[in-house]
N, C-alpha and C positions, 0 to 999 in steps of 0.2 A: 533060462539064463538071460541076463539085462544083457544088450548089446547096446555099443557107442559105436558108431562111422567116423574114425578122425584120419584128417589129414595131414601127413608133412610137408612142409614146403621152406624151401632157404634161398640165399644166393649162393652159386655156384662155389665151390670148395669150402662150403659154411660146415660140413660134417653131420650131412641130415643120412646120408646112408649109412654110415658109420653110428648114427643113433639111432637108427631101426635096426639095425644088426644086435647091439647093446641091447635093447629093449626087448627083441624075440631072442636072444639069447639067456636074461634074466629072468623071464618067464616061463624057459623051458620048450621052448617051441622049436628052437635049435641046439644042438650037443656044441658047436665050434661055431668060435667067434666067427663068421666072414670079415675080408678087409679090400676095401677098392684097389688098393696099390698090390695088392694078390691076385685081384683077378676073381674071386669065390664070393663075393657077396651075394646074397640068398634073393635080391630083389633086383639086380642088376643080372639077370639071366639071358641079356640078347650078347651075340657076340661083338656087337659092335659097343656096347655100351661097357664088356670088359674092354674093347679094346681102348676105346678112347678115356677109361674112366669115369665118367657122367651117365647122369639116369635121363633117358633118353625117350620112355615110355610109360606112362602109369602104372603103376602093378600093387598090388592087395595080397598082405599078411595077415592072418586069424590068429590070435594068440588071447591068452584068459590070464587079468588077474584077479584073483579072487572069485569072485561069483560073476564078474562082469565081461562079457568076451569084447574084444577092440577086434574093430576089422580096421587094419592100418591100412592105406592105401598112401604108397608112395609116390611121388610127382617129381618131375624133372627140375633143375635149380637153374641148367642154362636159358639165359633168357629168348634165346633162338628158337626155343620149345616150351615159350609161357602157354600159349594155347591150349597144350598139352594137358598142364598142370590149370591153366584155367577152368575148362570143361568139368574138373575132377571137384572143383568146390561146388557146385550145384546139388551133393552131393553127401556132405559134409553136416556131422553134428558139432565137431570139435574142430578147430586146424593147431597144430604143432609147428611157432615158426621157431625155426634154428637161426640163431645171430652164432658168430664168428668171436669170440672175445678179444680174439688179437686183429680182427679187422673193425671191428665196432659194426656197427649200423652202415650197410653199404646200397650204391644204389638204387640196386635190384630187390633189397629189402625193403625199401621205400614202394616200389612198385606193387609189390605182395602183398603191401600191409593196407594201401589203398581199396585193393582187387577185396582183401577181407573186409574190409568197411562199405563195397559197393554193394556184397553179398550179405553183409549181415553176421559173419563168423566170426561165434565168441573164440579166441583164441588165448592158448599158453605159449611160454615163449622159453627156449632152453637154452642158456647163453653155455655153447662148446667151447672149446680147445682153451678151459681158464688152467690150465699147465705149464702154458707157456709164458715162457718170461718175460716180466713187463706186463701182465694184464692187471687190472686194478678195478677191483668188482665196485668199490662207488662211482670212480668215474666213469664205467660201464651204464650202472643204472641210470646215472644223471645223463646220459648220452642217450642214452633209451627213452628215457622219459621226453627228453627235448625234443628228439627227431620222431618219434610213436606218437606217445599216449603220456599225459603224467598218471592215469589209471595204471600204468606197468609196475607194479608193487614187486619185493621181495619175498615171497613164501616159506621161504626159508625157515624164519624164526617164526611161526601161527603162536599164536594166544599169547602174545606179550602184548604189555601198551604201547610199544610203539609201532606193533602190527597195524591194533589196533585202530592208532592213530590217522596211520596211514591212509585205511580202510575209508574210514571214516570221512577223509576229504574228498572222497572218490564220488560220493552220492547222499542228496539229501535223507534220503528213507535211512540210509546205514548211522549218517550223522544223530540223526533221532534217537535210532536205536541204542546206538554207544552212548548218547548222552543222558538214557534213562537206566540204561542196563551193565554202564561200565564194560559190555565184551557184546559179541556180534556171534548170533547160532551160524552152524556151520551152511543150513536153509537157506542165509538172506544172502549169505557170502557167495552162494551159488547162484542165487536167481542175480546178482550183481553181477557174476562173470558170463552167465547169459547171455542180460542185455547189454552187454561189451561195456560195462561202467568199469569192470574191470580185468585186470591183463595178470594173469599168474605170472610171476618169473622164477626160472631156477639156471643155477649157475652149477660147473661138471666140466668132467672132460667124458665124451662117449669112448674116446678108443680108449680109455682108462677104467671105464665103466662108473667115475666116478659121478657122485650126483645121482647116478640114473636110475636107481632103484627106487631113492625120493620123488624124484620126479613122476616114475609109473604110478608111483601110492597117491600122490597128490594131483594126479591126474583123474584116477577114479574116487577120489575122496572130493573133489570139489567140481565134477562137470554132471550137472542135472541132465539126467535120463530122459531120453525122449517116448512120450504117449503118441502111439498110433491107432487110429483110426480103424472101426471094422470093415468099412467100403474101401474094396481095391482102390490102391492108386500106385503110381511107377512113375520112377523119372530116368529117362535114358541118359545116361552120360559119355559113352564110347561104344565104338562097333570096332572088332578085330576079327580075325580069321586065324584058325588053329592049324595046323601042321598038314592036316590032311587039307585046307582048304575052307573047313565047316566057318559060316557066317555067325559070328558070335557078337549079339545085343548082351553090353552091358546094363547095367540098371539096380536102382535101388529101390526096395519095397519101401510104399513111404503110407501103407494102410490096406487092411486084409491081407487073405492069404491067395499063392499061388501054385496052380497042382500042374503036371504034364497034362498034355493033352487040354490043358485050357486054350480058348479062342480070345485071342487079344486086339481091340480095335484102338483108331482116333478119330472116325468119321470116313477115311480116305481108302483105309485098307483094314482087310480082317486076315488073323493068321494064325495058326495054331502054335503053342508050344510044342516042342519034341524033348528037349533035353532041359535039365535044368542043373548049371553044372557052380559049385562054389568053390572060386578058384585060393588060392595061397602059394605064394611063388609060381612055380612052373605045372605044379599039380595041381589036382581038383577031385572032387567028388561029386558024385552024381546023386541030385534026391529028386522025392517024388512030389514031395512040399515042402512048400518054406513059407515062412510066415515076416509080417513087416517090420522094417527095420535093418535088413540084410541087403548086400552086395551080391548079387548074384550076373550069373551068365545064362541066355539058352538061345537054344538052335532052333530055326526053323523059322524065322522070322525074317524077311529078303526087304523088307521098302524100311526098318525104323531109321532114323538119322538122330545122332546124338542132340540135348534138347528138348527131345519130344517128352511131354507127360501120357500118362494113359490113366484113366478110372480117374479119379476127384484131380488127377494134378493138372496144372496149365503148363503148355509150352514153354521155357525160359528165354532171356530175353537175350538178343544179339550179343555175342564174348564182346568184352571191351578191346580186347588186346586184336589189329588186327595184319597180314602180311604187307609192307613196306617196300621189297626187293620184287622186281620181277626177272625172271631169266627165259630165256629159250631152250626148248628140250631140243637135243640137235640129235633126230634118230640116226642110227647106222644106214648105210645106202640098203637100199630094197626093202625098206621097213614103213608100210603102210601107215602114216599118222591116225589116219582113219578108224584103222584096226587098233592101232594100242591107245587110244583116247578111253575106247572103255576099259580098259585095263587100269591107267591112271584112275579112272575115275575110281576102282575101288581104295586106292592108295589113299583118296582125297578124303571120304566119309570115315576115314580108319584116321589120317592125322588131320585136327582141324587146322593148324596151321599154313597147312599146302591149300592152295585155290589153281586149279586146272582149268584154262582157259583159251579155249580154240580161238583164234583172229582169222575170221574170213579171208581179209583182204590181203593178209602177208601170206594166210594160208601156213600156219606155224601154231607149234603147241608153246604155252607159254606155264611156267611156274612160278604163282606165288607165294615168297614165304617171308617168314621171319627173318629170318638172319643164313650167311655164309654156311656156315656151320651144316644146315640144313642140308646143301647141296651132295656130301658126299653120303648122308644117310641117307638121299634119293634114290644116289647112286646105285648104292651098296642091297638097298629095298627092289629095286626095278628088276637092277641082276638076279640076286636071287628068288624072286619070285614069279617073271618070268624072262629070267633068260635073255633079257637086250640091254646092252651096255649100251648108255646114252652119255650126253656131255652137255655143258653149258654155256652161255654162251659171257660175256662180262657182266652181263645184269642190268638194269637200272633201276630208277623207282619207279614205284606206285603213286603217281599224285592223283591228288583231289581238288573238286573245288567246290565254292560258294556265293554267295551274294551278299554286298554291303548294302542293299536298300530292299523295300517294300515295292514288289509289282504285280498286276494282277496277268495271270498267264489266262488266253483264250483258246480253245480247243476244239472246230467246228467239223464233224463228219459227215458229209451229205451227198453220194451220189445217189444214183438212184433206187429208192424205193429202202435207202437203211436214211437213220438221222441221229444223230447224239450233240450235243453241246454243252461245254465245261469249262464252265470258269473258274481256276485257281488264285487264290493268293499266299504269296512267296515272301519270306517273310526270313531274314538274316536270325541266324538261333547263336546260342552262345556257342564259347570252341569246346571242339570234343561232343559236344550233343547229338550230334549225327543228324539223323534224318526224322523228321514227327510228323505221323500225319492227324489229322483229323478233319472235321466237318462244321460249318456254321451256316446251313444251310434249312430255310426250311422245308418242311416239308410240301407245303403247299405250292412250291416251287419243283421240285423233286421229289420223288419218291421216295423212303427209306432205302426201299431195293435197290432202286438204282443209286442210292447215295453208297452203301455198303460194298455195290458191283465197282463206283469209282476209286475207294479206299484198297478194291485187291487190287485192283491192276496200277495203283502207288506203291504198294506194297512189293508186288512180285516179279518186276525187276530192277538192273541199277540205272540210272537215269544217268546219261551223260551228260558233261559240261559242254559249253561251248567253245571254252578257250582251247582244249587240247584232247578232246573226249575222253575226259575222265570223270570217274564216278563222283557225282552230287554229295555233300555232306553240309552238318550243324546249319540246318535248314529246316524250317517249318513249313510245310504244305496242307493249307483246309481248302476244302471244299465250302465254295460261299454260293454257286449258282449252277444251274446246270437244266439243261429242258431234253426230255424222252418226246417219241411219238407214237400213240399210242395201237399203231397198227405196225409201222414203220421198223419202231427202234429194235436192234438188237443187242446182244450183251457184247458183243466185238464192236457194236459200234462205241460205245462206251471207251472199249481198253485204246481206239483207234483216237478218241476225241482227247481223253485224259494224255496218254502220250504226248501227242499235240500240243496241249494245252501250257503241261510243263515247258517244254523246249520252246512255246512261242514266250514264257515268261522268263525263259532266261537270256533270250535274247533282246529282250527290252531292261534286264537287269545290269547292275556294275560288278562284272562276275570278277571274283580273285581268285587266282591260283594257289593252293597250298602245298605242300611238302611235307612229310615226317622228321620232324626233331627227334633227338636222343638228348636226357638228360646225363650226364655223365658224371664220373668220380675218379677223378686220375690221382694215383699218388704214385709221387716221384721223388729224387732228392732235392733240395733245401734250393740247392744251385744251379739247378733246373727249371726256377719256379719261370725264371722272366721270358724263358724260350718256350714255354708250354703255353703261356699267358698270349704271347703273338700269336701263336699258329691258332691259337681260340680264335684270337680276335680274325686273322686271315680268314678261317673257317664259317665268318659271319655270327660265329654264336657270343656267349657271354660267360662269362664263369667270376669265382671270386675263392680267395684261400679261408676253406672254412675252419680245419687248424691247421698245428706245424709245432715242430720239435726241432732240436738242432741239427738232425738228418734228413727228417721226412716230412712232404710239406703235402696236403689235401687238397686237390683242386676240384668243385665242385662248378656243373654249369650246363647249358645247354648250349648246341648248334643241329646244322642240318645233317641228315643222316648220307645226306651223300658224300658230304665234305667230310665225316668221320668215318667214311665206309672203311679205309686200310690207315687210318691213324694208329690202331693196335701194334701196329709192325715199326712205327715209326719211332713209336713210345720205346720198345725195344731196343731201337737202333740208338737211339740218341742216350738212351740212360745206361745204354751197355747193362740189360736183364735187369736192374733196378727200378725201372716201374710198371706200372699195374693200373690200366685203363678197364673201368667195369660202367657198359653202355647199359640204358633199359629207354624202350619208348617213351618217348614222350607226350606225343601226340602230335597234329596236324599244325601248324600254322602257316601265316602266309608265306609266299616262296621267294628267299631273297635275294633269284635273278630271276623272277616270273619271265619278263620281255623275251629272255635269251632262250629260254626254255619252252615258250609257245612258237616260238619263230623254229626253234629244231624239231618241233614235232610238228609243226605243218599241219595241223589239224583244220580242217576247211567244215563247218559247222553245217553249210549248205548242200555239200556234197556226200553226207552221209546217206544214205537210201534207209538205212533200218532204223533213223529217228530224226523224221523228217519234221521242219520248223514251220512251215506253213498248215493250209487247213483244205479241206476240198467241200464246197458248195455244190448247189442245185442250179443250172438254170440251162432254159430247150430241151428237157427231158433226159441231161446229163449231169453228169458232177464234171467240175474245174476247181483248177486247183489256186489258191490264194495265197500269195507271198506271205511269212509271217509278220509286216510290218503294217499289209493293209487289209489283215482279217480283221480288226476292231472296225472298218468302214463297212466290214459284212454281217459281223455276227446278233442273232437275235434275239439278245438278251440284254437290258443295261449293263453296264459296268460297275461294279459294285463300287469300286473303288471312287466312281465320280457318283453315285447313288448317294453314297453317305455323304460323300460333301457337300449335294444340294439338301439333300436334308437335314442337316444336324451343323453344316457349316463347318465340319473339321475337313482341314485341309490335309488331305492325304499324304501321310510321308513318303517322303523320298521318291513321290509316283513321276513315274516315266507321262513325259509328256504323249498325248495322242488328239486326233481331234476328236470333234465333238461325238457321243456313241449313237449307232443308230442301227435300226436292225436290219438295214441292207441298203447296199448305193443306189441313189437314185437313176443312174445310171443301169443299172441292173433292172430294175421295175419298168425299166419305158421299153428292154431286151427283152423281159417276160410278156408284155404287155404288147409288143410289136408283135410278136410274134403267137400269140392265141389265134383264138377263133374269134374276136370282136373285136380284130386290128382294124377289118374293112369299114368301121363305123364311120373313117372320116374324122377322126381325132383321137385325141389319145386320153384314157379314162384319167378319171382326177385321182390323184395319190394323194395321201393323207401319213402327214411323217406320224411315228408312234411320238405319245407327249410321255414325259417323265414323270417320274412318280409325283414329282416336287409341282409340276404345270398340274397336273392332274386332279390332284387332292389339295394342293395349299394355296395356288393362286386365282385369283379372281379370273373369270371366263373375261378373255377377248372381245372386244367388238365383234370380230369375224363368228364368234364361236356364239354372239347371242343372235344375229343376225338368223344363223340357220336353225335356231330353235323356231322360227313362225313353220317352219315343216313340222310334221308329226313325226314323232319320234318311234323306231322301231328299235326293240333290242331282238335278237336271233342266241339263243345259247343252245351250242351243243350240249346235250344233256348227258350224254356218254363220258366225253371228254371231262366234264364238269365233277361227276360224280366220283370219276376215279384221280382227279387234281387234287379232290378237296379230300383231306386224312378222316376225318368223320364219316363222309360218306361212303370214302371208299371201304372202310373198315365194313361198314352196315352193308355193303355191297355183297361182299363177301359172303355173307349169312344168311342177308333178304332182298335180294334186287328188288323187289315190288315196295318195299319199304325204304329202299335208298331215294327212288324214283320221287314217292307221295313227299319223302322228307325233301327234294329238293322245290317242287312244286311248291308245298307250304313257305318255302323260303322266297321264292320267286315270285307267289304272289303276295304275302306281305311287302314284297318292296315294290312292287309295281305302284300298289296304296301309296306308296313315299313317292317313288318319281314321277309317275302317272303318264306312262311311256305304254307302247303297245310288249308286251312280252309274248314270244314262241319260242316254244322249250319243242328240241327236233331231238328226238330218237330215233336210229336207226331200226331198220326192219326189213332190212332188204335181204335175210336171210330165209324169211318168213316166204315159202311158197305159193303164189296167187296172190298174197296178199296187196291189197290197194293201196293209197293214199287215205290217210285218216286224219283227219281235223278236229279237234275234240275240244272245247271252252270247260275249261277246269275254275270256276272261281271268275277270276276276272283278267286271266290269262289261257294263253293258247298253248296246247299241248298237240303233237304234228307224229306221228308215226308214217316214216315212209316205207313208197311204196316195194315190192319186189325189187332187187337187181338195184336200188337207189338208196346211197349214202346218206346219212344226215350231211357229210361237207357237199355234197351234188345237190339240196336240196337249199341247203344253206346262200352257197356261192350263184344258184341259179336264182334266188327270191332279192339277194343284191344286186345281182345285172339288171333284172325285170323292172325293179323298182328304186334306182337310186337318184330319178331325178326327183320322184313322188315323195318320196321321204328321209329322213334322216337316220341312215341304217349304223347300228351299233354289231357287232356280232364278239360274243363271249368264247375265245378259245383257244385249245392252248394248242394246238396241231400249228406245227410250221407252216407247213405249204399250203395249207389251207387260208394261211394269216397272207402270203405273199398275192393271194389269188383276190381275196378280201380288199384289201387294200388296193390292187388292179382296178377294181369293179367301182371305187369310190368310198368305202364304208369303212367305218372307224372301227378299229380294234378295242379289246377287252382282253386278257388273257385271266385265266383261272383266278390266279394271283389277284390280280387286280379286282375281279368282279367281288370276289369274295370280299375286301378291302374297300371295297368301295358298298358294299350292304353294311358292315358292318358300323362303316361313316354313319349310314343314313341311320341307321335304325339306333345310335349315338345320336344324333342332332335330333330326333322326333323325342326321344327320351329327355333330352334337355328342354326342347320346347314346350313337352307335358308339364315335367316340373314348373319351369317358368310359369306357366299361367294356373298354376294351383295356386302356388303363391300369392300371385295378384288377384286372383276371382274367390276368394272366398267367400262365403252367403252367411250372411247376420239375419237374426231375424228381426231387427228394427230398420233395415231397408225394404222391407217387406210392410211393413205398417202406415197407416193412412196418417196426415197430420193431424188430425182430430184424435186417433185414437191414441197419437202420444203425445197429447197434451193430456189428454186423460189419465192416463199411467204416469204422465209425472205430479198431477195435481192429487192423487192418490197416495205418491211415495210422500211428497209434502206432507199430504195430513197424518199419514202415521209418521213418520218424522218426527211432525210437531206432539202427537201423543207421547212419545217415548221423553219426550224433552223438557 
């Protein structure tokens, strides 16, 4: 049998359960109508959702028409429990939205109809309660069409021309069609509502049953069956718990098949199936296989989180919709937080809309949700699941925040014996975008590894503001620079530097504070308009009247959600039961009493211990810690952000001023250098600041700098360090060290031919038992294997001390401490980076140079001829010349 996945979804008292009742009722699934205002509806089976009326929970009905089984899957309409219903479209081959015909297009439909355009859900649309008096099905669809889609067609009347017609303005492919074939197969009309070109509508009442039977025929008469795949795949979309307790993964097969006793991974964890149960209303049935395409349930599964894919599918991506309210759970006296934290915690992974979060420093459980509403089905979930009646406390919100300008965040980890450094740029994203990360980083600079090791720990947790520590958002963060060490570094030092990095850029940022909006839809009477219109405007938001009749007038608008938190009751009060306020998020914007609002939460940015703004250095054989406003006077890396404006001359937006960058104070270097073993020399060794990329490559050598070329030039590169900086070599590494090594040699002595400098290429060997000091002339460079128990950097930094008044020492590498020790000693740095950028210069300018002189030296072979013998040759062309003539 052909199975479809469709979803309902409405705004709240639109009549969607009242049309899943209608619809398993017509099909035979049920013997009696269910009715909300009864109490007996067949998918509103918890006691609290008979009691309050509303669908409160997702739940899945199996019924068949015709050859084709629906597994309907119901969703909640209150917006307090979009989450709920969000989750459930991940899911989804159809969605079924229910409109109101006596409310029109409200709010909350607005939000839904977004949510299915974010996800891709072709949808139908069932316009309820047209019974009642006063509905007017044109101005319905003309209302539908303006506020939706004008894709939202009538269905009603198929294979007239003015279906047709209709059809036909929806998309170019159908216009062709109609215009060679006079009518549209039922095929194209399908792959049309597919790719959401276009919108079925039917018009009915459900608790009348009218329409509804058209609608089911025309639901499986024009929604394209979906092909699945023979490699398992699964997309989780809910976890619940049944009666006795049992842990229940929902999930939809979305390719092959599934048996008990199967072993189900995602890399993280592996778990066997037990049960494999398909639910419809309150019951279920147990199989032994199911095949793809189906909603199913099974037990034995303890770590899945709704989201997750398994077998061909990917994870889905963060819900849009997310909680705005926070409260305080305020336990009963003697009631351990400790101990019921895990407890909520199962509450949390079962509704996505709750977010459970302990605060160290209040020492208090905190809950966030959606809306009001939510609060007493906490309640009412807590009690009877285990037993402790909790309360709340008045709530507040959830703010956010962000940045209005471009800055580059620095991130330095270095006590002793770990090292990481990361440079982010921050970068203001549009509203609503959330958080993006990515990388511009190359590799030659960083390792993929460790590029990949800095994107998880951006990823895996929430980054605090500065203004009030609240979570980061519509911000872009790449990775532009970053240096590992290659004995040193660890993967915490990494999550230690990136942390960092972040919080040192947004405290050189123009952070804003945001707030959650509601857009709203208040309809009131006529003579009410001008006192709903102030309290907007008091409330900081905006609105405007988008219709009105001679009773009832539409006010359409947004404000802050704090300032509408208890406007519902007020709406009440003043219109005495004649109006009707319907909120739905809106999203974040900026907060419009920020000042008064960072001053009441006291947020002290510096004083936080678990995301600290400064950076921690090396130096006397400790780490110290660096304020974050003068880590750029320490860190050892340029700054990207002033890199490209010496080279390229674009002027860095909106960047925070700093001074000049450099890879450590020189104040610092005279304290390392004090305090060695070659302080007694009686002076202090000569430092050499790092040049920029821009002095380095593109301007002309200094006086100073040709002055010390009458010394002979030595270059020193670590050859270890080298091979695994450079992505080529390290790859060859991998598979043939002996062949990374020869491939670097080849490199190093063709460019020695270009600079004509002394080159020693130092490999360590000091792991090598007995072994000596080895000296070895490769070509027309030196190749150095040191001895036992002796580093390449201890052979390295001892052949600079030895010899830096003798020569002019360059040393190539990318190790930190080794660069700090380097430059102590008097000798010019190189880093990986650089070396490799600077062969590649050369072996560019010796290629242009060849060119050039092929050009100009070409050999004639009458430059080669004596003047006798071309007078000869030409009194020769002459006479035959004159023969021919």
């Amino acid at each position: 049998m052909k199975k479809l996945v469709v979803g309902i979804l409405a705004h709240v008292d639109a009549g969607k359960t009242t049309l899943s009742e209608s619809m398993l009722y017509l099909s035979g699934k049920i013997g009696k109508l269910g009715r909300v205002d009864n109490k007996d509806a067949y998918l509103d089976n918890y006691e609290l959702e008979r009691a309050r009326g509303i669908t409160i929970f997702s739940k899945q009905a199996i019924f068949e028409i015709g050859n084709t089984q629906i597994v309907l899957l119901d969703t909640p309409g209150h917006a307090d429990f979009s989450a709920e219903m969000e989750r459930t479209l991940q899911v989804l081959d159809y969605a079924i939205l229910v409109i109101s015909g006596a409310d029109g297009v409200q709010g909350h439909t607005k939000t839904l109809w977004q949510l299915l355009a974010i996800y891709q859900i072709p949808v139908f649309l069932f316009i309820n309660k047209m019974d009642q008096i006063g509905t007017d099905k044109g101005e319905l669809i003309n209302e539908i069409k303006k506020q939706l889609n004008d894709g939202c067609i009538e269905f009603e009347l198929v294979e007239t021309d003015g279906f047709y017609d209709q059809l036909a303005m929806c998309d170019e492919i159908l216009m062709e069609d109609y215009l060679q074939t006079g009518k549209l197969e039922a095929a194209t009309i399908k792959r049309a509502i597919k790719e959401r070109k276009v919108f079925p509508c039917y018009f009915g009442s459900a608790l009348k049953l009218e329409g509804v039977e058209r609608f089911m025929q025309g639901l499986v008469n024009f929604a394209k069956l979906p092909g699945y795949p023979d490699e398992f795949g699964a997309r989780i979309f809910k976890i619940t718990r049944d009666e006795q307790g049992n842990r229940l993964t929902h999930m939809k097969l979305t390719g092959g098949k599934l048996k008990v006793k199967d072993v189900l991974r995602n890399g993280m964890w592996e778990e066997k199936v037990n049960q494999i149960r398909i639910y419809s209303g309150q019951k279920y049935e147990t199989v032994n296989e199911i095949e793809a395409g189906s909603i199913l349930a099974v037990t034995g599964l303890s770590q899945t989180r709704p989201g997750e894919g398994l077998g061909i599918e990917e994870a889905s991506t963060i819900p849009v919709l997310e909680p705005v309210l926070s409260y305080q759970i305020i336990l009963p006296e003697g009631c351990d937080p400790r101990v019921m934290i895990p407890k909520l915690r199962q509450l949390e992974e079962e509704e996505p809309e709750l977010h459970i979060v302990w605060d160290e420093q209040l020492q208090e459980i905190q809950a966030r949700i959606m809306g009001e509403v939510q609060i007493e089905i906490l309640q009412s979930l807590i009690l009877s699941r285990f037993g402790v009646r909790v309360d709340f406390d008045a709530g507040r919100i959830v703010y956010k925040e962000t940045i209005a300008n471009v800055v580059e965040g620095v991130g330095h980890f270095e006590p002793l014996r770990h090292y990481a450094e990361v440079h982010l740029l921050l970068e203001p994203g549009e509203q609503g975008s959330g958080l993006q990360f990515g990388t511009d980083c190359s590799e030659d600079i960083l390792s993929k590894s460790w590029q990949r090791l800095v994107l998880t720990h951006l990823e895996e947790k929430e980054h605090k503001g500065i203004l009030t520590g609240s979570a980061i958002t519509d911000m872009k963060i790449t990775l532009v620079s970053g240096r590992a060490h290659h004995k040193h570094t660890e993967g915490g030092d990494f999550r230690e530097a990136t942390y960092r990095a972040v919080r040192q850029g947004l405290k050189q940022a123009e952070s804003i504070l945001l707030e959650p909006y509601y857009t709203f839809q208040l309809e009131l009477p006529v003579k009410m308009v001008g006192k709903a219109m102030t309290d907007v405007e008091k409330m900081y938001g905006t609105c405007e009247v988008s219709q009105t009749n001679d009773e009832v007038a539409v006010l359409v608008g947004s404000a802050p959600v704090i300032a509408m938190k208890n406007y519902q009751k007020e709406v009440i009060a003043y219109t005495k039961g004649h109006g009707r306020l319907f909120c739905s998020l809106k999203g974040y914007e900026p907060c419009h009493n920020g000042a008064e609002v960072i001053e009441t939460i006291g947020y002290d940015s510096e004083r936080d211990p678990e995301n600290p703004t400064g950076s921690v250095f090396c130096a006397h054989g400790a780490g110290f810690l660096v304020e974050w406003d003068k880590v750029k006077d320490y860190m050892h890396l340029e700054s990207y952000l002033q890199k490209k404006e010496e080279l390229y001359g674009e002027p860095a937006p909106y960047r925070a001023s700093y001074k000049e960058e450099k890879w450590i104070s020189l104040e610092e270097i005279d304290q390392i250098i004090n305090n060695t073993s070659y302080a007694n020399q009686g002076k202090k060794a000569v430092w050499k600041k790092r040049k920029t990329a821009h002095e380095s490559y593109y301007e002309s050598l200094s006086s100073e700098s040709r002055l010390k070329e009458t010394k002979e030039e030595y270059l020193l590169v670590d050859g270890y360090n080298i091979i695994y900086a450079w992505p080529g070599l390290k790859e060859l590494a991998d598979v043939n060290m002996d062949g990374a090594r020869m491939k670097l040699l080849e490199i190093l002595s063709n460019y020695q031919g270009i600079r004509k400098c002394q080159i020693i290429t130092v490999f360590d060997a000091y792991l090598v038992l007995g072994h000596s000091e080895e000296v070895i002339d490769y070509h027309n460079i030196h190749l150095v294997f040191t001895k036992e128990a002796q580093t390449a950097d201890q052979y390295i930094e001892k052949f600079a001390y030895d010899h830096q008044k003798q020569y002019n020492i360059t040393v190539a590498t990318s190790d930190g401490l080794q660069q700090i020790i380097i430059r102590g000693s008097g000798g010019a740095l190189l880093s990986a980076r650089e070396l490799k950028i600077e062969i590649d210069l050369a072996n560019e300018r010796i290629n242009r140079e060849y060119q050039a002189i092929q050009k100009e030296n070409r050999n004639y072979l009458s430059d080669t001829l004596s003047p006798k013998t071309k007078q000869e040759m030409k009194d020769l062309i002459k006479k035959e010349h004159d023969k021919l003539t």
